[in-house]
C-alpha positions in Angstrom: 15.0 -128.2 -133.3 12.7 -125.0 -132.8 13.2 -122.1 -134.5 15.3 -119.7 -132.1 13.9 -116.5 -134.0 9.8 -117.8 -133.4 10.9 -118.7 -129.7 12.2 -115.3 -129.4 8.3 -113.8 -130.5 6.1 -116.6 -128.5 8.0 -115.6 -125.4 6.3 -116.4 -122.7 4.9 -113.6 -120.7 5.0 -113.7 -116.8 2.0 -111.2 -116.1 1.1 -110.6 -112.3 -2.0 -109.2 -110.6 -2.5 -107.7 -107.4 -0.3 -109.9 -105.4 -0.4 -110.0 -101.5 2.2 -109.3 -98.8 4.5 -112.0 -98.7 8.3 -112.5 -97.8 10.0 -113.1 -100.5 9.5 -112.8 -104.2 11.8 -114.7 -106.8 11.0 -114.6 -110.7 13.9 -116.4 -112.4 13.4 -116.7 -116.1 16.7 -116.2 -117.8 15.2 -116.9 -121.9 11.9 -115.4 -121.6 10.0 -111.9 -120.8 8.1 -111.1 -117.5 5.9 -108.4 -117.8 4.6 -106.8 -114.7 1.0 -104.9 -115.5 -1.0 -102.8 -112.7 0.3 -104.8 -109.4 0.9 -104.3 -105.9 3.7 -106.2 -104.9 5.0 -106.3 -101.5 7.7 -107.9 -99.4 7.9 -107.9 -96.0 11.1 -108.1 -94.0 10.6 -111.0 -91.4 14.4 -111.2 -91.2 17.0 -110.0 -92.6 16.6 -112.9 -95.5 13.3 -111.9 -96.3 11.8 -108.7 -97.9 13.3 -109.3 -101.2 12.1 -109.5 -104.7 14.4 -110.5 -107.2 13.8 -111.1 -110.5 15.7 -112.6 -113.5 14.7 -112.6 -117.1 15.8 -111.9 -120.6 13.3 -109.0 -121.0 10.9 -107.2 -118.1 8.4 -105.2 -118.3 7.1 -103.4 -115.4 4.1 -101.2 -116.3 1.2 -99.4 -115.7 -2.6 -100.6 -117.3 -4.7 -98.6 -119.0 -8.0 -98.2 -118.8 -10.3 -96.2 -121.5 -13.8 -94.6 -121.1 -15.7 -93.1 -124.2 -19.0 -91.5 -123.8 -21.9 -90.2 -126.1 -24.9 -88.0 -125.5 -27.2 -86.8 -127.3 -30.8 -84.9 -125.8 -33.5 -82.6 -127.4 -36.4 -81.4 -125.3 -39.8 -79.7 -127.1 -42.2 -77.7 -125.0 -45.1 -75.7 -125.5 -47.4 -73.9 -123.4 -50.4 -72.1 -124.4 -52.9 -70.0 -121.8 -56.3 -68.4 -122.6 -57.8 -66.1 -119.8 -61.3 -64.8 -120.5 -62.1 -61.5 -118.4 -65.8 -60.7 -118.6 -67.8 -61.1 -122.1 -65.8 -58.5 -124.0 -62.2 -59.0 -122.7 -59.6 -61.9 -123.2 -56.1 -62.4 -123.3 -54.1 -65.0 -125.4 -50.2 -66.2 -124.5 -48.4 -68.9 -125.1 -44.8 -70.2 -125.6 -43.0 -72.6 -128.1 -39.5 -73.8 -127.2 -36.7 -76.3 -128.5 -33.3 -77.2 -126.9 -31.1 -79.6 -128.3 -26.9 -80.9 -127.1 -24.5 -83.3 -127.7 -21.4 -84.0 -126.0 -18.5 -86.5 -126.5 -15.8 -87.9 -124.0 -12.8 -89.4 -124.2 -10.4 -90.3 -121.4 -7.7 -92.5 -120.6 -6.4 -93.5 -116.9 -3.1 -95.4 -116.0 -2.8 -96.9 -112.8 1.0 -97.5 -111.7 2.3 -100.9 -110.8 3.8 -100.6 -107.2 6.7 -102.6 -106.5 7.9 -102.3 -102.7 10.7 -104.3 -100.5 14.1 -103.9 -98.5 16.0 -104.8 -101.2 14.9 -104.6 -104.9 17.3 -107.1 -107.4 16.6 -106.7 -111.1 18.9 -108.5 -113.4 18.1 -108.7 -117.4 20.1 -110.1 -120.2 18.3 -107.7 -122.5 15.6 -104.6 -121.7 14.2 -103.4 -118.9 11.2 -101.1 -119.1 9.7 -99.1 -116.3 6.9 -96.9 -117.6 3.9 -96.5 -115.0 5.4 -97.6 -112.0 6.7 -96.9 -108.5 9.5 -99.1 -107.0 10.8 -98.4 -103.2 13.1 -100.0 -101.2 14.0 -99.3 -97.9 17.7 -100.3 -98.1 18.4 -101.2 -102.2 17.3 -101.0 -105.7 20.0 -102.8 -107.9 20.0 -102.9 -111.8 21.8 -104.9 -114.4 20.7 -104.8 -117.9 21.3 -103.8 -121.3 18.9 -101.1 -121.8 17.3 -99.2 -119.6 14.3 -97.4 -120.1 12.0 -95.5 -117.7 9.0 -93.4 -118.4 6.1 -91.8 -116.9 2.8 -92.1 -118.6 0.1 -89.6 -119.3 -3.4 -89.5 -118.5 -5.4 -88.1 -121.6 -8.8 -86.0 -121.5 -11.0 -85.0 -124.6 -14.4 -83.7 -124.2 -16.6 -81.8 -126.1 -20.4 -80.1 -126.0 -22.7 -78.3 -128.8 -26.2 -76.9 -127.6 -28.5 -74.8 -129.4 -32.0 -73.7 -128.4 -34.8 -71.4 -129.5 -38.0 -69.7 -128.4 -41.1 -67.9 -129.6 -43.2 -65.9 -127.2 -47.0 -65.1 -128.5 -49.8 -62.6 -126.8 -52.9 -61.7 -128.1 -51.2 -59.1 -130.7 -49.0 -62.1 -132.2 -45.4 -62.9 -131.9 -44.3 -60.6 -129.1 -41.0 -62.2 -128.4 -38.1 -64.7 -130.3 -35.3 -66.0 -129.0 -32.2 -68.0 -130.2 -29.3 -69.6 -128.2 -26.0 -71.6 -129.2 -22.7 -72.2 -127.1 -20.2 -75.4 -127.5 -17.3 -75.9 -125.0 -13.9 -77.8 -125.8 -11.6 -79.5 -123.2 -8.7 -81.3 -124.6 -5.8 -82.4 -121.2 -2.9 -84.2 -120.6 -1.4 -85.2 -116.9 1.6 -86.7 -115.6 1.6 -89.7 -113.6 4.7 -89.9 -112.4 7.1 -93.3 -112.8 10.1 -93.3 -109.8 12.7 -95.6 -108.5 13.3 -94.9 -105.1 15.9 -96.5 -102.3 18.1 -95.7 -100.0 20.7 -97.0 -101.9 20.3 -96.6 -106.0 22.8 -99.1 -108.1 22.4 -99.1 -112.2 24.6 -100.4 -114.4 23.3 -99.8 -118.0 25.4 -102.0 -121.0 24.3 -99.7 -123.7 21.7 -96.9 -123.5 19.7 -95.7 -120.5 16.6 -93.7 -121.6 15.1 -91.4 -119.2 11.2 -89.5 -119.6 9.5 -87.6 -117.1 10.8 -90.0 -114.4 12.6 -89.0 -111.7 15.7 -91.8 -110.0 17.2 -91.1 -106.4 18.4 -91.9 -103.4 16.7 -91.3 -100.1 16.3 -92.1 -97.1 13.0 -93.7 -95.7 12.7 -92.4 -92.5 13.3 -88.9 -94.1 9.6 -86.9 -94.5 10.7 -84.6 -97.0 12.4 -86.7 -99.1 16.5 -85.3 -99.3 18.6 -86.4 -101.8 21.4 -88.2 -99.5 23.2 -88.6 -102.6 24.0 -92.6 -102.7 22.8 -93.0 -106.1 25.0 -95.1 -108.6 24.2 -95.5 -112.1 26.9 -96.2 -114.9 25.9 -96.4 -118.5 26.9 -96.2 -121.8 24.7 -93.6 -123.0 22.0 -91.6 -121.5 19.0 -89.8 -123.2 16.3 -87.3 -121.3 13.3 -86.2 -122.3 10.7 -84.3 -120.6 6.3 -84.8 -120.5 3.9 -82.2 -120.9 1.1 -81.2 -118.4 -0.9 -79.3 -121.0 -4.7 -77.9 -120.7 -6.4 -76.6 -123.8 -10.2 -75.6 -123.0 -12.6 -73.3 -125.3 -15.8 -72.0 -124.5 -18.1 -69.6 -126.6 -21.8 -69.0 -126.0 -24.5 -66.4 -127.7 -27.7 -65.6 -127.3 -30.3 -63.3 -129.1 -33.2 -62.3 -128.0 -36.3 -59.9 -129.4 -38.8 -58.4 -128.0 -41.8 -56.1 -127.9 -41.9 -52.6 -126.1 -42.8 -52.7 -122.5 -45.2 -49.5 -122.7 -47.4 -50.7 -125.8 -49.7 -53.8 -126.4 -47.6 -54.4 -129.6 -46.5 -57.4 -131.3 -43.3 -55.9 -133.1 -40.2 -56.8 -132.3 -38.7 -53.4 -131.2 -35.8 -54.4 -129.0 -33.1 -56.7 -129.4 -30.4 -58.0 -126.8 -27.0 -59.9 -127.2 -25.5 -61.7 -125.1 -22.1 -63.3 -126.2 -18.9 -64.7 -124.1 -15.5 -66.3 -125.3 -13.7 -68.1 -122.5 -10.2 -69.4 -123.2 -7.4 -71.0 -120.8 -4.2 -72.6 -121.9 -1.3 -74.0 -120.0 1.5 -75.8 -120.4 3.6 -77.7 -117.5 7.3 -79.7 -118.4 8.0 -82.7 -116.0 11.6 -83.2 -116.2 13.8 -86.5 -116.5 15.6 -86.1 -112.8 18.6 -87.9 -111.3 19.4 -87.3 -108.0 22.6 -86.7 -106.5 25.2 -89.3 -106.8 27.7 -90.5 -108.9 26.7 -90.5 -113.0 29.2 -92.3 -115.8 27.8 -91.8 -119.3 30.8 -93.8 -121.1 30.6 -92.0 -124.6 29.8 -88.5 -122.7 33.1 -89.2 -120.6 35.5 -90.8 -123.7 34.4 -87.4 -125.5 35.3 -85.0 -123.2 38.7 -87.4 -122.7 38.8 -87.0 -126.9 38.5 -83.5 -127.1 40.6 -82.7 -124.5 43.5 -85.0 -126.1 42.6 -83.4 -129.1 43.0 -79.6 -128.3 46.8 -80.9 -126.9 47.6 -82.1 -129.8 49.2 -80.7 -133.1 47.3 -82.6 -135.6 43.7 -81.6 -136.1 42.8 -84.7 -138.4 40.7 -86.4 -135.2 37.5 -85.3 -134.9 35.4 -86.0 -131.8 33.0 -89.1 -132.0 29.3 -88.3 -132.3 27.4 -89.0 -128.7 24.2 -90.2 -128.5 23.6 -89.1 -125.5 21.4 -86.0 -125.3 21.4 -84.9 -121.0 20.1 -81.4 -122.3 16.8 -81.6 -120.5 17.7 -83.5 -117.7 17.0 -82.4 -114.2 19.2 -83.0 -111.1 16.8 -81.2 -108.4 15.0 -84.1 -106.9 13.1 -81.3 -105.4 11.7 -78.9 -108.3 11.0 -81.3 -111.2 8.6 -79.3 -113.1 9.1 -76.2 -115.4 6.0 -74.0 -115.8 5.6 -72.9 -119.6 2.8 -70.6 -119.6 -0.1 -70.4 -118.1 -3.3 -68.0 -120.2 -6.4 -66.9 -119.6 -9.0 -64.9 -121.4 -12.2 -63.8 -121.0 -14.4 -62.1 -123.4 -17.8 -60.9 -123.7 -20.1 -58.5 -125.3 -23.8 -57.9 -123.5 -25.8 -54.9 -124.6 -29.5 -54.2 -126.4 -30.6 -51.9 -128.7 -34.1 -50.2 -129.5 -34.7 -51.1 -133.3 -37.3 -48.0 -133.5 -33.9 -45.6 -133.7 -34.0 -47.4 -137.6 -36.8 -45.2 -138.5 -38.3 -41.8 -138.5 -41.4 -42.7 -136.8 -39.9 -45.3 -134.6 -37.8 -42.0 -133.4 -40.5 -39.8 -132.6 -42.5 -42.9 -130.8 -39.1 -42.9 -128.2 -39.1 -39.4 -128.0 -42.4 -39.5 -126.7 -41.5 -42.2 -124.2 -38.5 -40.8 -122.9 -41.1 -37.8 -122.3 -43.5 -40.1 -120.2 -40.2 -41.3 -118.5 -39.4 -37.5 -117.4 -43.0 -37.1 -116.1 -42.3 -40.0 -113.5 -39.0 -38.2 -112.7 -41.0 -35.1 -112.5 -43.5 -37.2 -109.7 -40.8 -38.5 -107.6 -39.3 -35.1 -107.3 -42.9 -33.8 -106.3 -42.8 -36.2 -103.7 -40.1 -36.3 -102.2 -40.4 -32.1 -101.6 -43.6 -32.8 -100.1 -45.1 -34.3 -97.0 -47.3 -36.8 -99.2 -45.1 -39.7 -99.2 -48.2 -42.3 -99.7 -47.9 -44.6 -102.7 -51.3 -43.4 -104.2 -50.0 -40.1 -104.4 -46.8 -40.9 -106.5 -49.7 -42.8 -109.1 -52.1 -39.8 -109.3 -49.1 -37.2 -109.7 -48.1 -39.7 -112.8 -51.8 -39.3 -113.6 -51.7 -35.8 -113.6 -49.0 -35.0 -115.7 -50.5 -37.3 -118.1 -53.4 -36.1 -118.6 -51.8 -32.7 -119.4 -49.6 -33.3 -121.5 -52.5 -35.9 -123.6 -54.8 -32.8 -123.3 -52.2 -30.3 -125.2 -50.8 -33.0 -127.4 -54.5 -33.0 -128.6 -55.4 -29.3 -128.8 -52.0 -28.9 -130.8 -53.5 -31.6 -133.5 -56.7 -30.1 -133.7 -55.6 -26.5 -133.8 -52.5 -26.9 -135.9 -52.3 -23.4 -136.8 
């Protein structure tokens, strides 16, 4: 005689895949397990014997697949680009450019896809457990439920990505190095989303032996006719214990760049690196979104909730105080009767930060002082020809140059006379 114990492991496993329309569907396996994975299942009422599924089993599993998709990347571009111009026999100009970018970036995601179980009537009877987690069951007249222990769940769809790139460049002219820069920025996203498990008819029956777990689902009675979904309030469901928990919508995503970058001064042929800009952001966002356990309207018998309350009622009537109320193990603190509002926003942040700016590196030095003095001079003497213009009729281009002109020349002229005639 087999051993009852290894029959009860190599149970066989009823697994369906997308199944057509058809008029009837009966699964009647009273010692094994059906398992349900990532189906459509339909039935159609012909007549009013037809447009049933019914299934009978020792264990059922009705649930969602999974699918997984991890990606890797990794890229690194070099270019360089060098240009000699030759103006005449006694004139030449040299530039060029060296650059070198490099990223990586990682993903991880995982997508549920929800069985779908539809009909007029929906019959599942279990000697054992019943799981729903990923999956939708309808029916247009009734969804009946026997079994031992009930548990339905909704399922979350996970996200994980994340990106490092760095680059850097070096500008050259005919004095040398005339320009350097340096770039880094990484980016973290990190997700979670409900997909939502319900049981939906307009008539809801469950009756639960022992315990009746609830997460993130939602169970009600509506009608199908009805757009906006009302409660109408004919949901049934006795059990012996009820838990409720809730899911988390949650986003987490990080980003941070900087770049650096130095350079030579505009008005001079110079190769030193005079000025220096910065460039930096710091991006945040976190948010955080409860989907509740919901019953709809109806009526609700949690046996050791209801002996409890019987217990502590008898209790505070009576004289003696030696009878203590009976732990419960049913926890209903997180669940939701609102068919209607079944989500609880936690928070929802967002920052943004950022620092741009550059800075003249001559202000380090006495005689990197005196060299902007001297160009915040030659910036007043174009002031000084704009003004010149615009209070005069001579509103030509080429007079607006030889003003410019003008006032440079003077002011070269007694710049020289001063340092040849210093006393």
């Amino acid at each position: 005689m087999p051993n009852p114990f290894l029959l009860s492991i190599l149970t066989l496993i009823t697994t369906l895949a997308i199944t057509p329309t058809i008029a009837n569907t009966n699964f009647n396996t009273p010692n094994k397990t059906t398992t349900i994975i990532d189906s459509n299942l339909q039935a159609n009422a012909v007549n009013t014997n037809n447009g049933q599924i019914n299934i009978n089993s020792q264990n059922l599993n009705i649930l969602s697949s999974q699918d997984t998709n991890n990606t890797k990347s990794n890229t690194k571009h070099k270019n360089l680009n060098v240009s000699y111009t030759l103006y005449g026999t006694n004139s030449s100009n040299l530039s060029g450019s060296i650059s070198r970018d490099s990223s990586t970036s990682t993903s991880q995601q995982t997508t549920h896809n929800n069985t779908n179980l539809t009909a007029t009537n929906i019959n599942l009877n279990t000697t054992q457990d019943t799981k729903i987690k990923g999956a939708n069951l309808q029916a247009t007249n009734q969804l009946n439920i026997n079994t031992k222990n009930l548990e339905v769940s909704s399922v979350q769809n996970k996200h994980k990505a994340k990106t490092r790139s760095q680059g850097a460049s070096l500008g050259i002219g005919s004095s040398g190095v005339n320009s350097v820069g340096f770039n880094q920025s990484k980016a973290d996203e990190n997700s979670k989303t409900v997909l939502l498990t319900s049981m939906t008819a307009k008539q809801v029956n469950i009756n639960t032996q022992a315990h009746t777990q609830l997460t993130g689902s939602l169970i009600a009675a509506t009608d199908t006719g009805d757009k906006d979904g009302n409660d109408n309030g004919q949901l049934n469901l006795t059990t012996n214990s009820l838990s409720a928990s809730s899911l988390n919508t949650t986003t987490n995503n990080k980003s941070n760049s900087i770049g650096l970058n130095a350079g030579g001064n505009a008005n001079t042929n110079s190769a030193k690196l005079n000025r220096v800009s910065l460039d930096y952001t710091n991006n945040k966002h976190n948010s955080k979104t409860k989907v509740l356990a919901t019953l709809g309207s109806g009526n609700i018998q949690i046996a050791d909730i209801d002996q409890n309350n019987s217990n502590s009622n008898l209790n505070s009537n009576s004289k003696s105080k030696s009878k203590s109320k009976s732990k419960s193990k049913s926890s209903t603190k997180l669940l939701n009767r609102d068919i209607k509002d079944t989500e609880v926003n936690i928070y929802n942040i967002a920052s943004h930060k950022g620092l741009k700016g550059e800075i003249d590196t001559r202000l380090l030095t006495k005689n990197g002082r005196i060299q902007i003095a001297k160009d915040i001079k030659k910036s007043g003497m174009i002031t000084s020809a704009i003004q010149q213009i615009v209070n005069t009729d001579r509103t030509e281009l080429k007079d607006f140059f030889s003003e410019v002109d003008k006032l440079h020349k003077t002011d070269e002229a007694v710049t020289a006379k001063i340092a040849n005639n210093p006393t």
